[in-house]
C-alpha positions as CSV (number, residue, x, y, z in Angstrom):
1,X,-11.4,0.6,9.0
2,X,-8.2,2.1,8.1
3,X,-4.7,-0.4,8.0
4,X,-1.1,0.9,8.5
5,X,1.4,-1.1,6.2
6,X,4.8,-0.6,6.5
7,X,6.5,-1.4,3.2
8,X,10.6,-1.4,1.8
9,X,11.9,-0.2,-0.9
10,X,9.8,3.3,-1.7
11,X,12.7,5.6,-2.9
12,X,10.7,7.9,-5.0
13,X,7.5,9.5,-6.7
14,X,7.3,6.4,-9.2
15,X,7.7,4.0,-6.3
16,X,5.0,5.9,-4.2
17,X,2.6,6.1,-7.4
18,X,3.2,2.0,-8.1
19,X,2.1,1.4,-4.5
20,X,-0.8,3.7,-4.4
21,X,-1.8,2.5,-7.9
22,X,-0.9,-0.9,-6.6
23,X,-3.8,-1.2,-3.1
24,X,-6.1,0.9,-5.0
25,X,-6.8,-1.6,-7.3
26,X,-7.6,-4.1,-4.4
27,X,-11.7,-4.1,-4.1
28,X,-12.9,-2.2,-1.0
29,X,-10.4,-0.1,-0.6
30,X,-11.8,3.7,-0.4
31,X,-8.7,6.1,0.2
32,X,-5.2,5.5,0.0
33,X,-1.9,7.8,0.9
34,X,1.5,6.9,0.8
35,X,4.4,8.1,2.7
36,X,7.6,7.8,1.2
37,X,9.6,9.4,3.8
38,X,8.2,7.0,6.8
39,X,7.7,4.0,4.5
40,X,4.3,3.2,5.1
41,X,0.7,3.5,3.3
42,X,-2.7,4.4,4.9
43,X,-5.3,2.8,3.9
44,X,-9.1,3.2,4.3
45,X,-11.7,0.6,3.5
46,X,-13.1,-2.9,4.6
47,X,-10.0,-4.6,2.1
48,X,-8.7,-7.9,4.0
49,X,-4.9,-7.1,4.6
50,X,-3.6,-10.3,3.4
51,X,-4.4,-9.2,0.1
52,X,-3.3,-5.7,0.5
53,X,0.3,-7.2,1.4
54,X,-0.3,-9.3,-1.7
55,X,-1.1,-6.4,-3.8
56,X,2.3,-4.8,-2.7
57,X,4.4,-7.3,-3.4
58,X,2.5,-8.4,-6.9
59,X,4.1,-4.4,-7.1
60,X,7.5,-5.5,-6.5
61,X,7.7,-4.3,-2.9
62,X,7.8,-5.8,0.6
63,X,5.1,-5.2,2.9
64,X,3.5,-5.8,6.4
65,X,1.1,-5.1,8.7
């Protein structure tokens, strides 16, 4: 299953690297890539996506679906 979440406030590489850091943490997860540019992450895995918006905002960003 891959999930789409679109998520405020990337502005730069540490940003980017707090997010990815941030959802690959969350258990199921397989792959994760962050777009700074569009403001979104892709991720792959069977994670619930509750708790991958959790996991972004625990990070200090806002996130959804």
């Amino acid at each position: 299953m891959s999930t789409t979440l679109n998520i405020e406030g990337i502005s730069g590489g540490h940003c980017k690297r707090t997010v990815a850091e941030a959802t690959e943490d969350v258990p199921g997860v397989t792959t994760v890539s962050v777009d700074r540019s569009a403001g979104t992450a892709a991720i792959d895995g069977d994670a619930d996506v509750a708790v991958l918006v959790a996991a972004v905002e625990d990070a200090g960003y806002e996130a959804f679906a």
